[in-house]
FIMAR-113096 format. One record per residue (C-alpha): residue number from 1; x, y, z; residue in three letters. Coordinates in steps of 0.2 Angstrom, whole numbers. Layout:
# FIMAR-113096
    nr      px      py      pz   rest
   NUM       X       Y       Z    Ala
...
This chain:
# FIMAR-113096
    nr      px      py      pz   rest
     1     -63     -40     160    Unk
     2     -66     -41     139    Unk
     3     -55     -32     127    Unk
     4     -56     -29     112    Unk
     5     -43     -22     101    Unk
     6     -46     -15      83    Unk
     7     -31     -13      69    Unk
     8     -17     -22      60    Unk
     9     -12     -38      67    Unk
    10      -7     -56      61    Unk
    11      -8     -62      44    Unk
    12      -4     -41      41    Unk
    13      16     -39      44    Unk
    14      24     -24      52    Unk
    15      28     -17      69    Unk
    16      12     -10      72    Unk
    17       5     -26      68    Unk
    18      19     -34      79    Unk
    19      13     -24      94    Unk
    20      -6     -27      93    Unk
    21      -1     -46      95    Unk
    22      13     -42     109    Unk
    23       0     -31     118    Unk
    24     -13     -45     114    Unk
    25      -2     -60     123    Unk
    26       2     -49     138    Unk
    27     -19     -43     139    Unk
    28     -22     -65     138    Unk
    29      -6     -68     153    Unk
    30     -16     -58     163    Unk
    31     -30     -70     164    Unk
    32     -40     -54     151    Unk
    33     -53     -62     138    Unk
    34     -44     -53     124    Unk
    35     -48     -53     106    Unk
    36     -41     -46      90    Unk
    37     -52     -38      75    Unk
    38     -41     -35      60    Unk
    39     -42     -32      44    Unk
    40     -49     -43      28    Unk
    41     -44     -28      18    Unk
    42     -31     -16      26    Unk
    43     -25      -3      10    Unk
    44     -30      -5      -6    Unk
    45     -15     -12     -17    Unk
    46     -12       7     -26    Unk
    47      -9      13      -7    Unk
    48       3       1      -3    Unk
    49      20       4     -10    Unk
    50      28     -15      -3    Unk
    51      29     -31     -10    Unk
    52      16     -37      -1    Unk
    53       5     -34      17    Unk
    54       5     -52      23    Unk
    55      17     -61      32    Unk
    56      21     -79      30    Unk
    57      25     -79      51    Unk
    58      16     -93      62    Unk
    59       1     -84      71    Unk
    60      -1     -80      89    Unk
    61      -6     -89      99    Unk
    62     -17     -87     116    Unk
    63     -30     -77     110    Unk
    64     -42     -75      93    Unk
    65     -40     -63      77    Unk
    66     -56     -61      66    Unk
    67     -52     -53      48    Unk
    68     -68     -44      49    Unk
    69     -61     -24      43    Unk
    70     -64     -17      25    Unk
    71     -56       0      27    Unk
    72     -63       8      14    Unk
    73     -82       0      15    Unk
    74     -91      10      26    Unk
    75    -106      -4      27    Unk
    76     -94     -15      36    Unk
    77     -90      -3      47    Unk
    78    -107      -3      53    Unk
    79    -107     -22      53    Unk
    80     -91     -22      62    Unk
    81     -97     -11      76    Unk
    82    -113     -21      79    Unk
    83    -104     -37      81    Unk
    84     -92     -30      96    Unk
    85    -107     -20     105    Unk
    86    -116     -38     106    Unk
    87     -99     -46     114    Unk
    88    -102     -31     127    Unk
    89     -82     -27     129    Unk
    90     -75     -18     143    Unk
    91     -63     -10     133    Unk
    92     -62      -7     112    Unk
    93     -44      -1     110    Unk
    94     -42       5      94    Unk
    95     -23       6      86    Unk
    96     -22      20      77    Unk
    97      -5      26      67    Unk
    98     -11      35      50    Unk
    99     -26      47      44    Unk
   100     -32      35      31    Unk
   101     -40      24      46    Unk
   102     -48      40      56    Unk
   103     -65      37      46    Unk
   104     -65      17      48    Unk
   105     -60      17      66    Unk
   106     -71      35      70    Unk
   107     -86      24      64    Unk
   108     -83       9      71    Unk
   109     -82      17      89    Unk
   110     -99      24      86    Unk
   111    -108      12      82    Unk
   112    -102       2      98    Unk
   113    -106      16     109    Unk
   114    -123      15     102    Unk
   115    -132       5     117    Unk
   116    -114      -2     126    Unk
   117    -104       3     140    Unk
   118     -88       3     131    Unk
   119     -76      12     133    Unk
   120     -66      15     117    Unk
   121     -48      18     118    Unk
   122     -37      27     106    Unk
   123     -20      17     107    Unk
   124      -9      32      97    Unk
   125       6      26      87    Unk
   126       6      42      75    Unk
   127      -5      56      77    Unk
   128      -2      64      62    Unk
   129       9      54      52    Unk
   130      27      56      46    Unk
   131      23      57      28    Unk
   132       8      71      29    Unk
   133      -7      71      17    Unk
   134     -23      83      15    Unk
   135     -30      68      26    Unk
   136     -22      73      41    Unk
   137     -34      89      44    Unk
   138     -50      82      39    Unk
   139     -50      65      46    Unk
   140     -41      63      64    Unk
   141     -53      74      73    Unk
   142     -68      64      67    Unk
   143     -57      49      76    Unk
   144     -54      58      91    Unk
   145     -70      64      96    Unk
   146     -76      45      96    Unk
   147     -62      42     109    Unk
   148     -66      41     126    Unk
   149     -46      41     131    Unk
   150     -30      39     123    Unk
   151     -14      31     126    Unk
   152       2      39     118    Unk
   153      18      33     116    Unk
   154      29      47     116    Unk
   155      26      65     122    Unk
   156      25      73     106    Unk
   157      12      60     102    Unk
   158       3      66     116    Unk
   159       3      83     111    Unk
   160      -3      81      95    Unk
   161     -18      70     104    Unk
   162     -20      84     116    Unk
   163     -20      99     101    Unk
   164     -36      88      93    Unk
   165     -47      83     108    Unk
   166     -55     100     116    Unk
   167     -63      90     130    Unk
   168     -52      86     142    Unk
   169     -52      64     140    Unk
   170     -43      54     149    Unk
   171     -24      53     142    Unk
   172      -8      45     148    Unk
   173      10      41     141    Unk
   174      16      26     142    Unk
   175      33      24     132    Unk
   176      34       9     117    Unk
   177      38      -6     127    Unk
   178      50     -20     120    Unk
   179      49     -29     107    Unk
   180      55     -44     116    Unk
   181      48     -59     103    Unk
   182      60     -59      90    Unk
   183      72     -73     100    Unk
   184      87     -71     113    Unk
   185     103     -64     113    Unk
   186     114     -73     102    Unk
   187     135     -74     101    Unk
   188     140     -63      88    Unk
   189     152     -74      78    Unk
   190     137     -84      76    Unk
   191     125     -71      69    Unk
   192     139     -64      57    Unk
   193     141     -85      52    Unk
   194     123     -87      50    Unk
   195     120     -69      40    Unk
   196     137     -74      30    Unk
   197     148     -58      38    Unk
   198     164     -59      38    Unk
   199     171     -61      56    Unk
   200     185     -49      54    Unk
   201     172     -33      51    Unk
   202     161     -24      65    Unk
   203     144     -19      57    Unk
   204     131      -6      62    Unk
   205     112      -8      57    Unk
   206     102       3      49    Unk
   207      87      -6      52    Unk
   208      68      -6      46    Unk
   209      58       0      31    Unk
   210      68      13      21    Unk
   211      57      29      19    Unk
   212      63      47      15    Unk
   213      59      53      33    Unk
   214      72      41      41    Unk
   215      86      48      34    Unk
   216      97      34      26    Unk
   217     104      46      15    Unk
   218     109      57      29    Unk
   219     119      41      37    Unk
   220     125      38      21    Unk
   221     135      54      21    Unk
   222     141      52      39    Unk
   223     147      34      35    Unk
   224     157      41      20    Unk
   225     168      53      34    Unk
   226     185      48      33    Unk
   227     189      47      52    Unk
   228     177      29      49    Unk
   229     189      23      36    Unk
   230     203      19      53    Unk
   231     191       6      58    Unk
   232     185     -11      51    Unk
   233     167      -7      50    Unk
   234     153      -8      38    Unk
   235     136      -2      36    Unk
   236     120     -15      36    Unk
   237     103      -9      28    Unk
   238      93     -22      31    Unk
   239      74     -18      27    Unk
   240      64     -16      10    Unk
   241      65       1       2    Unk
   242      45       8       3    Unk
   243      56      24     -10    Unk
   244      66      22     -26    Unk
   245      81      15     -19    Unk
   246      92      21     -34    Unk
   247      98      37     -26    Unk
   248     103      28     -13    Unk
   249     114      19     -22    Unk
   250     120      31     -34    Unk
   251     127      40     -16    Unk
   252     135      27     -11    Unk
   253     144      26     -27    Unk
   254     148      45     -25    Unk
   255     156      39     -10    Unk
   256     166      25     -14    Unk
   257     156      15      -2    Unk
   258     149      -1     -12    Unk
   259     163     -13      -4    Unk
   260     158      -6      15    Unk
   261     138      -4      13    Unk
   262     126     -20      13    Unk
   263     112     -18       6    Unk
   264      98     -30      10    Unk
   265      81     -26       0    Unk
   266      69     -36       7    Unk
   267      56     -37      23    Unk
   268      65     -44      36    Unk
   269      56     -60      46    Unk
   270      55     -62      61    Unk
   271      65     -75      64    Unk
   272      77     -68      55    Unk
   273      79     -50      65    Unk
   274      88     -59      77    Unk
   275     103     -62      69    Unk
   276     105     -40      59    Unk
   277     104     -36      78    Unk
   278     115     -49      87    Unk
   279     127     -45      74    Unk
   280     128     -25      76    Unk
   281     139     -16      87    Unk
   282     125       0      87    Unk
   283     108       2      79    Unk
   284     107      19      71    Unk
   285      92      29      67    Unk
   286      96      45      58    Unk
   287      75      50      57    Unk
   288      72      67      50    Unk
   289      56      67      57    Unk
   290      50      55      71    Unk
   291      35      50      85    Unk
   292      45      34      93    Unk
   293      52      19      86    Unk
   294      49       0      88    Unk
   295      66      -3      80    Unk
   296      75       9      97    Unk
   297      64      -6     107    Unk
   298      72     -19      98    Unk
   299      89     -14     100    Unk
   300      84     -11     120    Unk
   301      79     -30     120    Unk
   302      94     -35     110    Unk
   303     107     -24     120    Unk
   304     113     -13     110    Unk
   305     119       3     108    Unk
   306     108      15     100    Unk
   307     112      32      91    Unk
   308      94      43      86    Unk
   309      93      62      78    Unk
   310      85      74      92    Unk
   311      68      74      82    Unk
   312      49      68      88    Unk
   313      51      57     102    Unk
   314      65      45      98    Unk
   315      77      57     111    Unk
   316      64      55     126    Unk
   317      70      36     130    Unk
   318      88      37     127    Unk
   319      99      46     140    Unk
   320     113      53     129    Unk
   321     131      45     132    Unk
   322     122      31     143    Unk
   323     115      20     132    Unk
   324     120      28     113    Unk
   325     118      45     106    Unk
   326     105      59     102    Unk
   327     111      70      89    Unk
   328     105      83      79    Unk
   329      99      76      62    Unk
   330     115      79      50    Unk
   331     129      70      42    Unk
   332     142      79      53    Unk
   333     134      76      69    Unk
   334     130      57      66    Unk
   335     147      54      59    Unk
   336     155      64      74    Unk
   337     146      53      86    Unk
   338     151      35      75    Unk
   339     167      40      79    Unk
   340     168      42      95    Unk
   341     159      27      97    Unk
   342     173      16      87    Unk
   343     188      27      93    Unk
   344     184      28     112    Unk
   345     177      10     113    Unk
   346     160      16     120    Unk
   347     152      -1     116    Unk
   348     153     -12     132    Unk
   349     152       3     144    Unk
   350     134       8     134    Unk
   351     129     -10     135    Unk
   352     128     -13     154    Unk
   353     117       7     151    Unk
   354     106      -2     140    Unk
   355     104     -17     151    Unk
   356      99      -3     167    Unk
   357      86       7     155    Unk
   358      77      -8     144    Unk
   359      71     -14     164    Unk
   360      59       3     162    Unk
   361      49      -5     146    Unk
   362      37     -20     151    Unk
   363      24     -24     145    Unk
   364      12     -23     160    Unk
   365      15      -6     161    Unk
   366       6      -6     147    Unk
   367      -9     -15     151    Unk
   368     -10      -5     168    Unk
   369     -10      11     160    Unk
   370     -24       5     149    Unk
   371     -37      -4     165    Unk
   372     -33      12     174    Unk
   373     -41      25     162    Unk
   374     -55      13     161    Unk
């Protein structure tokens, strides 16, 4: 069998990125001849609100990624098109995560189809994205009638793929997997050592981009609750700020929290996540608004507990009071289950649940899902 996948990947950083080359090495275990096409130009620099879309990370190995995509050149999507159909792949499987890309990818498709027994493959991150534009009623529809089936991550992904397609394709959900590259489970005296922690603290992560829709501002207000103050913790922000971070700090000044929140501004390697997860006691993800989260999947692999706001699909693979929380998306409800978890010492009996669940998120099951709607 040839694959093909079309999207972000290595040099481009991110956990979508991160997962087209996780789902590429599992595809090449199998014996698959997989290849990656990505992007020579992903966003124009006025879209992009980082410090830069590359990564310095060692590339992949066990499989091939051509920089072949312009996505805003719709010449080279023609050119692109015509060099997979002459590979004659099995599968295109397009990762698709934001509106900007429906026109690109939409096109792409077609041109493949044009004279090939492929079968394309919408592999759905985001629907319709967190952040919504004018985009998002002109373009996805364009991208899903070029579909021949879609995978989904989470169930309100799903529907959102279902309230676009009106012929009946083949769908399935298949839940993120982990995210099982970043290194092994470490002590945690020697992550707080290697990050410079003092040892005498516990520490919980708030980790990942910072964008309005995950609410750091919420957790911010919950962290400040008093009940918190009993216990030796402080709060990790480890991810560079894609907002104006000065609100954010001027909140926590309103609190009084500069001493007891960490603020690390910056993208975070991946050899580096290792140690912001190895030294938390729980991951939280306070998400105003949500599909899934790669950051719940590398919490899962790292064995941690996990707290998420009962929005999108974060709640669909965290059994409440087994593994972490799911609350409603509000200071008093994330800081009444923070305390609970510090005052009732949740954290080894949600460890061994978190050990139990992560045993559901392989990656084959991945790779199955996606041979069988072929």
């Amino acid at each position: 069998m040839k694959i093909i996948i079309v999207g972000t990947s290595h040099p481009y950083r991110g956990g979508i990125a991160a997962f087209t080359d996780r789902l590429a090495t599992e595809f090449a275990k199998e014996s698959v001849d997989i290849e990656v096409v990505t992007f020579k130009l992903q966003y124009p620099a006025f879209l992009f609100p980082g410090k830069t879309q590359l990564t310095d990370a060692k590339a992949p190995e066990g499989f091939t990624v051509g920089r072949k995509v312009n996505s805003v050149n719709p010449l080279n999507w023609i050119k692109v098109g015509r060099e997979i159909r002459k590979k004659s792949p099995d599968i295109v499987i397009f990762t698709y995560w934001m509106s900007f890309f429906a026109p690109c990818f939409g096109k792409i498709a077609r041109v493949i189809k044009r004279g090939c027994n492929a079968k394309c493959i919408g592999l759905i991150h985001n629907m319709i994205p967190h952040e919504k534009s004018v985009l998002d009623k002109m373009f996805p529809p364009y991208f899903v009638k070029a579909m021949d089936g879609f995978v989904a991550l989470s169930k309100s992904v799903l529907d959102d793929v279902k309230s676009l397609d009106n012929q009946d394709k083949p769908k399935c959900l298949v839940p993120h997997p982990l995210y099982d590259h970043f290194g092994e489970i470490l002590d945690r005296k020697e992550a707080k050592k290697h990050l410079g922690m003092d040892e005498n603290w516990q520490y919980m992560l708030f980790f990942g981009l910072v964008r309005a829709y995950k609410g750091l501002d919420l957790l911010i207000d919950a962290f400040a609750d008093e009940r918190l103050r009993k216990h030796d913790v402080k709060l990790i922000v480890a991810g560079e700020f894609y907002d104006d971070s000065k609100p954010y700090l001027e909140q926590i000044e309103k609190h009084g929290l500069r001493d007891l929140v960490i603020i690390k501004n910056q993208y975070i390697t991946d050899d580096e996540v290792k140690y912001y997860f190895n030294v938390a006691d729980i991951v939280v993800q306070p998400y105003k608004s949500a599909t899934q989260s790669g950051v719940t999947q590398i919490a899962y692999h790292f064995e941690k507990p996990i707290l998420v706001t009962n929005v999108g699909g974060l709640g669909e693979i965290i059994p409440n009071g087994k593994v972490g929380y799911v609350v409603e998306p509000n200071p008093s409800s994330i800081a009444d289950a923070l305390v609970d978890f510090y005052e009732n010492e949740r954290y080894n009996t949600f460890v061994e649940g978190v050990k139990e669940e992560k045993t559901k998120y392989q990656w084959s099951n991945m790779t199955a899902a996606i041979k069988n709607l072929l």
